[in-house]
mmCIF file of the N, C-alpha and C atoms, coordinates in Angstrom:
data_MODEL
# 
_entry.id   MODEL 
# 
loop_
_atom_site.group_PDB 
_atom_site.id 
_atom_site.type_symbol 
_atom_site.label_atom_id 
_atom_site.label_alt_id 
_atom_site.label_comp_id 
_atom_site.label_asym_id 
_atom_site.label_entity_id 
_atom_site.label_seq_id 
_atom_site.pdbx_PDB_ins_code 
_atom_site.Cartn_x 
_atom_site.Cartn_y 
_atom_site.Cartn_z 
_atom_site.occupancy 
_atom_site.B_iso_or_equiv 
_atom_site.pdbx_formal_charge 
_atom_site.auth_seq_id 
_atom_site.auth_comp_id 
_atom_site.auth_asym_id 
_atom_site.auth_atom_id 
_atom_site.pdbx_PDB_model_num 
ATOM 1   N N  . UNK A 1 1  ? 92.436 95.040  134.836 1.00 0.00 ? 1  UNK A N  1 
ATOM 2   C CA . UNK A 1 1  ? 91.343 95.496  134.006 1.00 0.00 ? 1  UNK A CA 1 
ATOM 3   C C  . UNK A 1 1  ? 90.850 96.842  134.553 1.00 0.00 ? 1  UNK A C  1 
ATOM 4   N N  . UNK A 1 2  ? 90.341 98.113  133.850 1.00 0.00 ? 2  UNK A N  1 
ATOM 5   C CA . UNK A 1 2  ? 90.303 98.955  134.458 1.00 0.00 ? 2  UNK A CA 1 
ATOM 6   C C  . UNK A 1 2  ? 88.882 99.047  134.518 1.00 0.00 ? 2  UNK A C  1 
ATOM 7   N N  . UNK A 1 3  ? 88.524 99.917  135.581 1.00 0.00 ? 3  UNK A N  1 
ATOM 8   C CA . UNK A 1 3  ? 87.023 100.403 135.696 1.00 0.00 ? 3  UNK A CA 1 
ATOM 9   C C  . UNK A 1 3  ? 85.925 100.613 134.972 1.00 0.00 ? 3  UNK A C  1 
ATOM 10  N N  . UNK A 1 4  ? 86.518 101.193 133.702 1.00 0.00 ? 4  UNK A N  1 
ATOM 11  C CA . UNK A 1 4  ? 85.751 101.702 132.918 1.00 0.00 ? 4  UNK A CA 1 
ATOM 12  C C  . UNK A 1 4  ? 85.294 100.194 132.066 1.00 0.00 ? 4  UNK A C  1 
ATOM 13  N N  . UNK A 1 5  ? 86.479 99.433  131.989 1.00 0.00 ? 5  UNK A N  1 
ATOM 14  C CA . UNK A 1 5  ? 86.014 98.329  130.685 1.00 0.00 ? 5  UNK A CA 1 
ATOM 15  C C  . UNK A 1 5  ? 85.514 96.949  131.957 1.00 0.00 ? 5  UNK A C  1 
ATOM 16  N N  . UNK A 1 6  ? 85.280 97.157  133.109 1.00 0.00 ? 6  UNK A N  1 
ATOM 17  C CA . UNK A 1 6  ? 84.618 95.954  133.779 1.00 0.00 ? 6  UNK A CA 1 
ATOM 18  C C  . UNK A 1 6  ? 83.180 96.702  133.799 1.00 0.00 ? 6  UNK A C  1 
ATOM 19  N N  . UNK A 1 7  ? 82.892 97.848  134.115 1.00 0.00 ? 7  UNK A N  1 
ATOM 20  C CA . UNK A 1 7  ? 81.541 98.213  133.587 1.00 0.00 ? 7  UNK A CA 1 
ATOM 21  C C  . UNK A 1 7  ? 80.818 97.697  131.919 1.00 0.00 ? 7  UNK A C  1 
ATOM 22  N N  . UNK A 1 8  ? 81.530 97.651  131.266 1.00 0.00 ? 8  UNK A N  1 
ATOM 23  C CA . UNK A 1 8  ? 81.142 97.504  129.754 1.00 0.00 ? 8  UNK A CA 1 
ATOM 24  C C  . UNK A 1 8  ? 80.962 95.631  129.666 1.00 0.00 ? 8  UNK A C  1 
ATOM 25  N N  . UNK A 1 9  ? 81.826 95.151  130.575 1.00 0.00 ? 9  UNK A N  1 
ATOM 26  C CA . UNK A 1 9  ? 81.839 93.838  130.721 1.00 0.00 ? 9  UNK A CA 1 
ATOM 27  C C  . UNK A 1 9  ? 80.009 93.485  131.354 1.00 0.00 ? 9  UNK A C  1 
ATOM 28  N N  . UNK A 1 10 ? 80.189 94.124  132.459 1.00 0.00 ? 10 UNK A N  1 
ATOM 29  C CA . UNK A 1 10 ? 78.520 93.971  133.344 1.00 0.00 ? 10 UNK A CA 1 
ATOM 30  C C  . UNK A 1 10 ? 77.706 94.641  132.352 1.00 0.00 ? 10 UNK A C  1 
ATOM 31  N N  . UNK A 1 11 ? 77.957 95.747  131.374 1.00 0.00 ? 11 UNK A N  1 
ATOM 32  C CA . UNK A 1 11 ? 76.587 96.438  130.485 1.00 0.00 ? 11 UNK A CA 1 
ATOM 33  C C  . UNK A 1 11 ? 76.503 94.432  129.596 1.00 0.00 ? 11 UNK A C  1 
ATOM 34  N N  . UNK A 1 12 ? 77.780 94.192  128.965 1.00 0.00 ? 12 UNK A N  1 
ATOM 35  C CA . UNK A 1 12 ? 77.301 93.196  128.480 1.00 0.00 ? 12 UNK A CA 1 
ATOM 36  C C  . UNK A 1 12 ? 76.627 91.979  128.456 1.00 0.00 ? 12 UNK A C  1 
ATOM 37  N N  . UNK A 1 13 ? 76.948 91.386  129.613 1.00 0.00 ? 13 UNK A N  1 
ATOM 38  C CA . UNK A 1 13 ? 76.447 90.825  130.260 1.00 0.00 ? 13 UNK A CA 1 
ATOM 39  C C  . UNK A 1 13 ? 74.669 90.707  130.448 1.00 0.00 ? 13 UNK A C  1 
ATOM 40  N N  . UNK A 1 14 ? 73.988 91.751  130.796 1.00 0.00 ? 14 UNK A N  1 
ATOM 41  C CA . UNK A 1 14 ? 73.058 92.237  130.828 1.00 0.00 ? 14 UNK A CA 1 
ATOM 42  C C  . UNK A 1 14 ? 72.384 92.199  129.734 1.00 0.00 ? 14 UNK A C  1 
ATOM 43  N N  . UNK A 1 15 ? 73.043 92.875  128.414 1.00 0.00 ? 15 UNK A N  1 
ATOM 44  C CA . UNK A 1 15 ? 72.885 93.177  126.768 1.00 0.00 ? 15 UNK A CA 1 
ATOM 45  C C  . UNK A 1 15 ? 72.275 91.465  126.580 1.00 0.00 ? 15 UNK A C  1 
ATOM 46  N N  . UNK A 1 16 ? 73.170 90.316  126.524 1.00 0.00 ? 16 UNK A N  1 
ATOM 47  C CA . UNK A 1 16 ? 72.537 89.359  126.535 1.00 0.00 ? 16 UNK A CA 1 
ATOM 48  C C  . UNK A 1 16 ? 71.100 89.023  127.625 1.00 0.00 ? 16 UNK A C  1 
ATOM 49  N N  . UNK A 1 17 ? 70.735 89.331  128.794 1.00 0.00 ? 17 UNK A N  1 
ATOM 50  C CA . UNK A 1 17 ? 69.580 88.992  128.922 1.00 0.00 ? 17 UNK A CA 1 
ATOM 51  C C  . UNK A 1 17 ? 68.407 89.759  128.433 1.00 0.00 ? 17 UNK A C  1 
ATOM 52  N N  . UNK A 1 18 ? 69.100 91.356  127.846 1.00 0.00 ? 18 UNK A N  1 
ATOM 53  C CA . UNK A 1 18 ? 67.820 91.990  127.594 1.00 0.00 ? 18 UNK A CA 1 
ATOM 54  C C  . UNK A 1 18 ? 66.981 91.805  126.090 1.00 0.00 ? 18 UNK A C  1 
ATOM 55  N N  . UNK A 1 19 ? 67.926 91.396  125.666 1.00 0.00 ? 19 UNK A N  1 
ATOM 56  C CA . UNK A 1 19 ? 67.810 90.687  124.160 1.00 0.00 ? 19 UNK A CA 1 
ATOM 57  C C  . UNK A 1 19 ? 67.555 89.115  123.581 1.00 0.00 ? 19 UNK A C  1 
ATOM 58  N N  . UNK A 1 20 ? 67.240 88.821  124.888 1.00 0.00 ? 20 UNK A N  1 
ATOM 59  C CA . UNK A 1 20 ? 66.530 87.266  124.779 1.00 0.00 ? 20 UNK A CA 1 
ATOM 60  C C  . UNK A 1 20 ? 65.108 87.195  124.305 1.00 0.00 ? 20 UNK A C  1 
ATOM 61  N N  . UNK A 1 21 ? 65.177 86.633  123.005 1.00 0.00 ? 21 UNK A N  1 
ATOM 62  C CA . UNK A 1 21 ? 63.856 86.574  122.394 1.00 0.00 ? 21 UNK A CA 1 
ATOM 63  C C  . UNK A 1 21 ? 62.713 85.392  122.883 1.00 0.00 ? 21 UNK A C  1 
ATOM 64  N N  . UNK A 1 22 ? 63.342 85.133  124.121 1.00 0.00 ? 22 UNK A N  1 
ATOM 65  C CA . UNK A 1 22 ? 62.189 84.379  124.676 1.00 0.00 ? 22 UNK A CA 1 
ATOM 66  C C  . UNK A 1 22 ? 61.426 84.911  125.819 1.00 0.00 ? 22 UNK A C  1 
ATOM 67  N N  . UNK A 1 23 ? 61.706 86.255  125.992 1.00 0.00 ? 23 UNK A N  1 
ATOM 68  C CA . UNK A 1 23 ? 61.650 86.666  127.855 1.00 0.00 ? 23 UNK A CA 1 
ATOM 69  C C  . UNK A 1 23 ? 60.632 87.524  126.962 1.00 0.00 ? 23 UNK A C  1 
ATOM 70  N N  . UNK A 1 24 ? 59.680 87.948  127.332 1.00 0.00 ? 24 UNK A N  1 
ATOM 71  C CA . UNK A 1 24 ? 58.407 89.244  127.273 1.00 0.00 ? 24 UNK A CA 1 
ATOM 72  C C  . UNK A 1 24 ? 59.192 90.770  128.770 1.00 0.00 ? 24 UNK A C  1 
ATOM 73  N N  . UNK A 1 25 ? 60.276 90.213  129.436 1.00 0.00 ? 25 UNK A N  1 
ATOM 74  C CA . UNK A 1 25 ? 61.024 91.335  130.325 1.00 0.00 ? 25 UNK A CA 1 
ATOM 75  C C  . UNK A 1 25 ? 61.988 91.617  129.677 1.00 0.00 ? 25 UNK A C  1 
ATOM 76  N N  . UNK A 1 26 ? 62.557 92.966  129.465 1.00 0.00 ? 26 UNK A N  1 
ATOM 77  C CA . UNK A 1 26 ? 63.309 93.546  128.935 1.00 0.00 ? 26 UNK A CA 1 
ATOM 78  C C  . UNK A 1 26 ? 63.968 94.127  130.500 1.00 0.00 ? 26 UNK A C  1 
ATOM 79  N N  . UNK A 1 27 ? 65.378 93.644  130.737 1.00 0.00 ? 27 UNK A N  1 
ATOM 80  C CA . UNK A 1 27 ? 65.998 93.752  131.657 1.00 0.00 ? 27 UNK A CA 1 
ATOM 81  C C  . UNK A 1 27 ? 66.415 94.883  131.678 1.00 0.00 ? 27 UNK A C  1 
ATOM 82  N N  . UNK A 1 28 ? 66.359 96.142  132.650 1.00 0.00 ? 28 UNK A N  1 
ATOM 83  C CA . UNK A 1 28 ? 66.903 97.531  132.592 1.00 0.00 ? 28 UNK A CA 1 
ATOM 84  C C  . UNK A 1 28 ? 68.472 97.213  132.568 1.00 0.00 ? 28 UNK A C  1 
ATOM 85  N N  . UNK A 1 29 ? 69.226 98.090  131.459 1.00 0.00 ? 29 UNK A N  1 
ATOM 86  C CA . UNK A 1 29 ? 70.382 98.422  131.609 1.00 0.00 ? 29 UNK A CA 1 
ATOM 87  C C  . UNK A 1 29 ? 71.435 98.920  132.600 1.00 0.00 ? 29 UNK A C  1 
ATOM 88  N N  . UNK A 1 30 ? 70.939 99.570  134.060 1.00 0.00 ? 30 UNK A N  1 
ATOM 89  C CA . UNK A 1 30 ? 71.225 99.856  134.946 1.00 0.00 ? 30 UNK A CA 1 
ATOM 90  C C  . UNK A 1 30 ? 72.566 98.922  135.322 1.00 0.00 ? 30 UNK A C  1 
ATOM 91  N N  . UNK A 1 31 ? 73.791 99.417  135.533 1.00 0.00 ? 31 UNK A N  1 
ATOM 92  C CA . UNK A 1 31 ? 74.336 98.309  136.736 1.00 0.00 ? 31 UNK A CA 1 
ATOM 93  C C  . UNK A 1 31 ? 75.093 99.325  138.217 1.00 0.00 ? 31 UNK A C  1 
ATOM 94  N N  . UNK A 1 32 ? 74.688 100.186 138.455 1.00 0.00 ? 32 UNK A N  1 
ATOM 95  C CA . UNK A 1 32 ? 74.456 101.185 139.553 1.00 0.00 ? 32 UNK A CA 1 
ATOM 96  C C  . UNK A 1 32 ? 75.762 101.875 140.001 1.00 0.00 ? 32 UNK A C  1 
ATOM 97  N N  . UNK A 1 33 ? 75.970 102.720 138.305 1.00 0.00 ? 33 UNK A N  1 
ATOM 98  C CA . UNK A 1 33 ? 76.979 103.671 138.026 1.00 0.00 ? 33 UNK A CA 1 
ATOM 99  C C  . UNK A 1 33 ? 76.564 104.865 138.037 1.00 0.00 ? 33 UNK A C  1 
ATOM 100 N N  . UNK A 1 34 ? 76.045 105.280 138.584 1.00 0.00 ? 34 UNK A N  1 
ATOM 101 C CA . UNK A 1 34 ? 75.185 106.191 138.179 1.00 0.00 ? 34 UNK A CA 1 
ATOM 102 C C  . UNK A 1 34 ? 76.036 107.578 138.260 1.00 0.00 ? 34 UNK A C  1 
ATOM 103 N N  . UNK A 1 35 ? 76.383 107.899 137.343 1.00 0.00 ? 35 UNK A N  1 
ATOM 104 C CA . UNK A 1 35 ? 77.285 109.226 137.159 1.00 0.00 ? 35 UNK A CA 1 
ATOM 105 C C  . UNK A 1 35 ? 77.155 109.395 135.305 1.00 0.00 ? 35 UNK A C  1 
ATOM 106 N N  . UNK A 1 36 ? 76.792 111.452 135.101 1.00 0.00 ? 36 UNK A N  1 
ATOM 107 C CA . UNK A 1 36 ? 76.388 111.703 133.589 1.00 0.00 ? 36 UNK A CA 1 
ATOM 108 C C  . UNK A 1 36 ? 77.992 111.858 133.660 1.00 0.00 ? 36 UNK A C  1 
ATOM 109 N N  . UNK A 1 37 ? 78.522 111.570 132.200 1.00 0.00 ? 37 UNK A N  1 
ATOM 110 C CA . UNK A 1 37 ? 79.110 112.034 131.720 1.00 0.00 ? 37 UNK A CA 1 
ATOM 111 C C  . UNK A 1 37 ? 79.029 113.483 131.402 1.00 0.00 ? 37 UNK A C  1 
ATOM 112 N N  . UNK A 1 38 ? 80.129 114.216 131.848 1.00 0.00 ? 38 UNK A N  1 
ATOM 113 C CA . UNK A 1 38 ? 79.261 115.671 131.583 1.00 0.00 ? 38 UNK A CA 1 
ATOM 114 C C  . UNK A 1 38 ? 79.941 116.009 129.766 1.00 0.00 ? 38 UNK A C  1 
ATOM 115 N N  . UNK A 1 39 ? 80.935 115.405 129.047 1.00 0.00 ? 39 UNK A N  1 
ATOM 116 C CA . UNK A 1 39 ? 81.200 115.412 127.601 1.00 0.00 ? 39 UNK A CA 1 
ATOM 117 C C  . UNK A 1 39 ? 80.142 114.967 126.492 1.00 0.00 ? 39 UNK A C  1 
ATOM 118 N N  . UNK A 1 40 ? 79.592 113.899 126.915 1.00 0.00 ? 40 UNK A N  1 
ATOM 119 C CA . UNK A 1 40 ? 78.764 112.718 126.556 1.00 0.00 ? 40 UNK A CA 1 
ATOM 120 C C  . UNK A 1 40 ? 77.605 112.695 126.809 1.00 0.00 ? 40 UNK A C  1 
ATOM 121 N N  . UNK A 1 41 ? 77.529 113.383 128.511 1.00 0.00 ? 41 UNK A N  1 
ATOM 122 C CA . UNK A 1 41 ? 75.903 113.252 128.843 1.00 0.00 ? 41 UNK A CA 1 
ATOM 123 C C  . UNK A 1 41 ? 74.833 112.135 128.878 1.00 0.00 ? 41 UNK A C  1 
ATOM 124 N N  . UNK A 1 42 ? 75.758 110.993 128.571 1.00 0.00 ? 42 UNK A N  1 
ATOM 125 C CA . UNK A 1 42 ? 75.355 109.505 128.988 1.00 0.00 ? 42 UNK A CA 1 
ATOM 126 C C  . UNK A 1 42 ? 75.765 109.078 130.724 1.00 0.00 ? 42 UNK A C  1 
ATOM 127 N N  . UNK A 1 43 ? 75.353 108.332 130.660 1.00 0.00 ? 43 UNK A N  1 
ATOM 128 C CA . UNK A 1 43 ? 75.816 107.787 132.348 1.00 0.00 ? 43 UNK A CA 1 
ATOM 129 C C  . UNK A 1 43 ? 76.853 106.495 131.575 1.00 0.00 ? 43 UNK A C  1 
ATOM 130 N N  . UNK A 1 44 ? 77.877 106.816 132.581 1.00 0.00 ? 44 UNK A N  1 
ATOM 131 C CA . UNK A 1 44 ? 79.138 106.091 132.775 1.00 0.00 ? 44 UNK A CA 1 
ATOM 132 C C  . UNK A 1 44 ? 78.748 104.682 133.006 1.00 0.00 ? 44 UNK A C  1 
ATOM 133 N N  . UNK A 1 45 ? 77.697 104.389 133.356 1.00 0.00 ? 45 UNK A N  1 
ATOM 134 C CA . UNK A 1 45 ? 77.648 102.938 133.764 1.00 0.00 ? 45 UNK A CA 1 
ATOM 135 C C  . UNK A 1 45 ? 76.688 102.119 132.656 1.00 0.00 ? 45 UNK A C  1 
ATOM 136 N N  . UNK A 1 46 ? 75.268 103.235 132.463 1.00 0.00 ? 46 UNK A N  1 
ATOM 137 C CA . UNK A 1 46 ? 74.726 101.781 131.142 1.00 0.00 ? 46 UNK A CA 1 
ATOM 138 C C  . UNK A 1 46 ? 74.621 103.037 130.016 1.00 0.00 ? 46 UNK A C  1 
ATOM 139 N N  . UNK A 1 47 ? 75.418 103.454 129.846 1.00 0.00 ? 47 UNK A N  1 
ATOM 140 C CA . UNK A 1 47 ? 75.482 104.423 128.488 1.00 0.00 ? 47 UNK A CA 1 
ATOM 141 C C  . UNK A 1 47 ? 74.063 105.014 128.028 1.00 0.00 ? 47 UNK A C  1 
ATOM 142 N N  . UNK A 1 48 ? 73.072 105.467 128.818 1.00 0.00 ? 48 UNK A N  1 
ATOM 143 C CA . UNK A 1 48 ? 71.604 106.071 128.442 1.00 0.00 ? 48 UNK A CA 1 
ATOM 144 C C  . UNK A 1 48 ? 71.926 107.075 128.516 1.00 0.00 ? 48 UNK A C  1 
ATOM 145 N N  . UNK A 1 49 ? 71.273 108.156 128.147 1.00 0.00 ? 49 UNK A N  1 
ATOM 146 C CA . UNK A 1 49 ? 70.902 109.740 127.894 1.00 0.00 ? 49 UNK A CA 1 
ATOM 147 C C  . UNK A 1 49 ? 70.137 109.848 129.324 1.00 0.00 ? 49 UNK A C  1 
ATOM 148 N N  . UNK A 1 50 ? 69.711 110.731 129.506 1.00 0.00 ? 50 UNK A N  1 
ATOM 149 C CA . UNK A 1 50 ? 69.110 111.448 131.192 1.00 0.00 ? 50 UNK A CA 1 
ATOM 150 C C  . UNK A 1 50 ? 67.620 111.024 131.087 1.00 0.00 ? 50 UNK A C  1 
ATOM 151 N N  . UNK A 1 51 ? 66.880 111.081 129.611 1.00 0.00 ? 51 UNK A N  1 
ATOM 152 C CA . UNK A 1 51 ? 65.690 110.980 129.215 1.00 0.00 ? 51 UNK A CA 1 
ATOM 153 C C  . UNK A 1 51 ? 65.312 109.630 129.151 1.00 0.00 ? 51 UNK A C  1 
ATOM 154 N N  . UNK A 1 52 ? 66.592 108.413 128.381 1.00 0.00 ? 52 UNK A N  1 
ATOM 155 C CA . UNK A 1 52 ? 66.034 107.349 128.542 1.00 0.00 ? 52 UNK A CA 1 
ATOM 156 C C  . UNK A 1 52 ? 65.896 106.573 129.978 1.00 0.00 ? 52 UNK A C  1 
ATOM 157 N N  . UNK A 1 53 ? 66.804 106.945 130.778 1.00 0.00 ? 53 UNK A N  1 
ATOM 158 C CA . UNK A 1 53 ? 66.668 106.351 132.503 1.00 0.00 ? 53 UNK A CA 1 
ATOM 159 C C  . UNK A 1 53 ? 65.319 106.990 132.735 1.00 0.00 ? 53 UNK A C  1 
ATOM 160 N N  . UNK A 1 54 ? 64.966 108.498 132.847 1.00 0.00 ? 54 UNK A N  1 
ATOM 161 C CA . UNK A 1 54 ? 63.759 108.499 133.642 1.00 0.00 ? 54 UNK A CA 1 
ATOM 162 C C  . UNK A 1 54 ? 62.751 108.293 132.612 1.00 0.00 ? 54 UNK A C  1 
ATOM 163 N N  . UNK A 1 55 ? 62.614 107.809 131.569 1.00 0.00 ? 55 UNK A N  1 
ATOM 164 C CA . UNK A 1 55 ? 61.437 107.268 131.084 1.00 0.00 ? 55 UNK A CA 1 
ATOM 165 C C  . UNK A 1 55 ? 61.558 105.807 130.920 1.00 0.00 ? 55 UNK A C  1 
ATOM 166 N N  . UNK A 1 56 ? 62.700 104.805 131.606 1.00 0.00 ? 56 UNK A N  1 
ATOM 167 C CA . UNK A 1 56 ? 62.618 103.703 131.486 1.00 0.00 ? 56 UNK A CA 1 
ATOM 168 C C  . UNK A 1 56 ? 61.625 103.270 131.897 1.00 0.00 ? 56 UNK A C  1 
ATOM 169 N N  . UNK A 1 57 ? 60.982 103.235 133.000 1.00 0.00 ? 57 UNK A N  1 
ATOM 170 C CA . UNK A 1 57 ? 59.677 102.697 133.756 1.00 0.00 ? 57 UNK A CA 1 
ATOM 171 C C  . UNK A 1 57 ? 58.406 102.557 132.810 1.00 0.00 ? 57 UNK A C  1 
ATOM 172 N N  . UNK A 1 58 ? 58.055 103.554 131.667 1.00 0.00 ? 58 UNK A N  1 
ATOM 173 C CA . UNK A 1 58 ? 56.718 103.697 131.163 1.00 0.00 ? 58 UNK A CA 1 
ATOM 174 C C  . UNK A 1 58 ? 57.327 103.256 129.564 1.00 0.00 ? 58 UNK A C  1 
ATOM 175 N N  . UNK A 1 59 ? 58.601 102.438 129.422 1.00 0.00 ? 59 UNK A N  1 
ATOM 176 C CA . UNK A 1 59 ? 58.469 102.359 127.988 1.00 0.00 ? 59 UNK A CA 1 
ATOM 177 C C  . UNK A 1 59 ? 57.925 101.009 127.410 1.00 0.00 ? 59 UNK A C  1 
ATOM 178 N N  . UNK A 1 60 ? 57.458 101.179 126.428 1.00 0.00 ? 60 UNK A N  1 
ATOM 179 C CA . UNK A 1 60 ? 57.044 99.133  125.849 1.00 0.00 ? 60 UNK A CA 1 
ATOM 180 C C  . UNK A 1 60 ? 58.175 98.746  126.010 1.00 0.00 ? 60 UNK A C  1 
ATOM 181 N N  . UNK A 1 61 ? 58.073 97.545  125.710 1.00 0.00 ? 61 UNK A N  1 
ATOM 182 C CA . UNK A 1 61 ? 59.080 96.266  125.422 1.00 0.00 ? 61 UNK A CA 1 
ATOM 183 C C  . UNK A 1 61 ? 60.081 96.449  124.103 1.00 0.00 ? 61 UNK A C  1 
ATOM 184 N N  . UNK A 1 62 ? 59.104 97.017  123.039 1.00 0.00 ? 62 UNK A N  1 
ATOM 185 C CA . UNK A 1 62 ? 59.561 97.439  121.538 1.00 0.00 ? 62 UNK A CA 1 
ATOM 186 C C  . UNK A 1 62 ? 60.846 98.822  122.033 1.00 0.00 ? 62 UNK A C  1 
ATOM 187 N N  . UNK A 1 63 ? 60.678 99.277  122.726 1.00 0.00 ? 63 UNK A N  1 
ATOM 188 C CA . UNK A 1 63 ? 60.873 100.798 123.033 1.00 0.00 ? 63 UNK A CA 1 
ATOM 189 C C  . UNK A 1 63 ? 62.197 100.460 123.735 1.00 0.00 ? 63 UNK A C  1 
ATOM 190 N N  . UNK A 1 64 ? 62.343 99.494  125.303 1.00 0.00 ? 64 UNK A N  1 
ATOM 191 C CA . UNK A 1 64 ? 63.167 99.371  125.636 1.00 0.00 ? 64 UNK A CA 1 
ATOM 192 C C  . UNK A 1 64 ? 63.948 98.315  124.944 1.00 0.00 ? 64 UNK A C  1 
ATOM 193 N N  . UNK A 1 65 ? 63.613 97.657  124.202 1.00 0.00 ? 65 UNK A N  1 
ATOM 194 C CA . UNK A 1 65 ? 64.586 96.902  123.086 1.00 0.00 ? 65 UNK A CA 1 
ATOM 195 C C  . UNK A 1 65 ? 65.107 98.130  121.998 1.00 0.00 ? 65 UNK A C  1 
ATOM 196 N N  . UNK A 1 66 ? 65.024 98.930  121.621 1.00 0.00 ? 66 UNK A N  1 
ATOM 197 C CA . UNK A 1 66 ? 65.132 99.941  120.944 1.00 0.00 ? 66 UNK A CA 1 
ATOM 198 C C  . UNK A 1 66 ? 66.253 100.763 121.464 1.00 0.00 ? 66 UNK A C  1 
ATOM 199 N N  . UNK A 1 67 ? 65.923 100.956 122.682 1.00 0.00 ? 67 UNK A N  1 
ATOM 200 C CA . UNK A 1 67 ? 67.356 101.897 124.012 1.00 0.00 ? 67 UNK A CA 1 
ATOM 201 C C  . UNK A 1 67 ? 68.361 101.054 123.847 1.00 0.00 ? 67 UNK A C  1 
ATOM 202 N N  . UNK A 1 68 ? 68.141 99.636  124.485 1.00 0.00 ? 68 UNK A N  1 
ATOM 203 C CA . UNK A 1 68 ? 69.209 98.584  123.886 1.00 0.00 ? 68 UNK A CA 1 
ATOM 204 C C  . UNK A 1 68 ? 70.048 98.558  122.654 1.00 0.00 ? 68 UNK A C  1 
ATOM 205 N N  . UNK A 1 69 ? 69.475 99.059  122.015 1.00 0.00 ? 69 UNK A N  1 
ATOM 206 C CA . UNK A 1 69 ? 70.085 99.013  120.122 1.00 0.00 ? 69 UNK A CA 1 
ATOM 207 C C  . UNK A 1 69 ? 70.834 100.232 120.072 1.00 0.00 ? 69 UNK A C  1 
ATOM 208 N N  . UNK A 1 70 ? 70.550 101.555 120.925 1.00 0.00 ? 70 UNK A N  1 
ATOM 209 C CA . UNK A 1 70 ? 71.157 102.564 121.349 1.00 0.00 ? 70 UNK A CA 1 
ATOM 210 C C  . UNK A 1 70 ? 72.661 102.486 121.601 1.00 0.00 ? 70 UNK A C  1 
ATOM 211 N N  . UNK A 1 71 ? 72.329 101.416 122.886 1.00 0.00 ? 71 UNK A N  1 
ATOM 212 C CA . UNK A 1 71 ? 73.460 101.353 123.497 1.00 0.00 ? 71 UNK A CA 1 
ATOM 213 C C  . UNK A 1 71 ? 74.531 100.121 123.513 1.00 0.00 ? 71 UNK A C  1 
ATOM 214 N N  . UNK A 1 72 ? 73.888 99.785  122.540 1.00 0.00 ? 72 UNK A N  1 
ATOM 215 C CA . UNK A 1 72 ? 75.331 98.929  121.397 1.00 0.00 ? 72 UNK A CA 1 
ATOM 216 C C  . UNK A 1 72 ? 75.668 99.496  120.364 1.00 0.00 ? 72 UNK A C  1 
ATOM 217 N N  . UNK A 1 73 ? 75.247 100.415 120.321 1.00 0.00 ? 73 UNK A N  1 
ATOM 218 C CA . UNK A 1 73 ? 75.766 101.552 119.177 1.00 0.00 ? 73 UNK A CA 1 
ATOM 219 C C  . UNK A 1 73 ? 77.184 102.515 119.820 1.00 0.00 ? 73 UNK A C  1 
ATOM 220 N N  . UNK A 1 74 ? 76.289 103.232 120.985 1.00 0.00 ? 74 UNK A N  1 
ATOM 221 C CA . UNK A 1 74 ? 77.220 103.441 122.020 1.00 0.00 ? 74 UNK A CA 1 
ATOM 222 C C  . UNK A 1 74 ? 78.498 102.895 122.686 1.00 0.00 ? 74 UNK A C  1 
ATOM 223 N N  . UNK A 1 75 ? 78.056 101.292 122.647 1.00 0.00 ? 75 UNK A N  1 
ATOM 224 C CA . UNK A 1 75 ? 79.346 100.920 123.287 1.00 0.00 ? 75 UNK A CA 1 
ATOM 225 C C  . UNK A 1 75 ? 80.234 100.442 122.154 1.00 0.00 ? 75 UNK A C  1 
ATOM 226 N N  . UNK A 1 76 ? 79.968 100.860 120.761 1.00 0.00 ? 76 UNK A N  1 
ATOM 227 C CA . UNK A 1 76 ? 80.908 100.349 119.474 1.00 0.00 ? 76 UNK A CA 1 
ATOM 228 C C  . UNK A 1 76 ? 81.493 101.818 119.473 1.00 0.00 ? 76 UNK A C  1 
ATOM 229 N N  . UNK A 1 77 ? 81.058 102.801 119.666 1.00 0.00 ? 77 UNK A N  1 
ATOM 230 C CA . UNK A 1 77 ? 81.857 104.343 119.632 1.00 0.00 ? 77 UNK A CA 1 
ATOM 231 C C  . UNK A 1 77 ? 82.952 104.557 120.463 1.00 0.00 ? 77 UNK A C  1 
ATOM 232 N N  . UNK A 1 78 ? 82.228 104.211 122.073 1.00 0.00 ? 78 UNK A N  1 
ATOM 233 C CA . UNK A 1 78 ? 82.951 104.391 122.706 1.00 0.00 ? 78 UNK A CA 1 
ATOM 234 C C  . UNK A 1 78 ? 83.851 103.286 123.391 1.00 0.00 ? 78 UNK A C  1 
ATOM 235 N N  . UNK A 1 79 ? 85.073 103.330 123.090 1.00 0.00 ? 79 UNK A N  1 
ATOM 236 C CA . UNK A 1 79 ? 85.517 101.878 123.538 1.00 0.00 ? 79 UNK A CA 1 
ATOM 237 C C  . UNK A 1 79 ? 86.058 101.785 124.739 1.00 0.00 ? 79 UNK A C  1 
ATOM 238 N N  . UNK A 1 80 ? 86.417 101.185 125.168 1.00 0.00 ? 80 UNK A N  1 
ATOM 239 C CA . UNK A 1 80 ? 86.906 100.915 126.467 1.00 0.00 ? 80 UNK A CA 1 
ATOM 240 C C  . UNK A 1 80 ? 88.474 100.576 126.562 1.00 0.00 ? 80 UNK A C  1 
# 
């Protein structure tokens, strides 16, 4: 399995706890890849933009469920 698609395995992974409609925590996407794509300008590891990582800390719940919806968008573009 290569690198790139066991990362997408751990984003998924994750995707299910952050999208549990019973939790009031919205689990950060992070799984500590931290490298931008410099084509893409997403990070290689949870597919965010530069803006959504450093404003993860101050976003609602609505907001970071929202990044989430991002980045299943993201990971249907970009495949593995």
């Amino acid at each position: 399995m290569s690198a790139q698609r066991i990362r997408r395995e751990r984003l998924k992974d994750k995707l299910t706890m952050a999208l549990d409609p019973e939790s009031e925590f919205v689990i950060s996407p992070c799984i500590a890849v931290c490298k931008m794509d410099p084509v893409t300008k997403l990070c290689e590891g949870c597919l965010r933009e530069l803006q959504e990582i450093v404003r993860w800390g101050s976003l609602s719940t609505l907001q970071k469920k929202e990044v989430w919806g991002q980045i299943v968008q993201r990971m249907n573009v970009i495949k593995a």
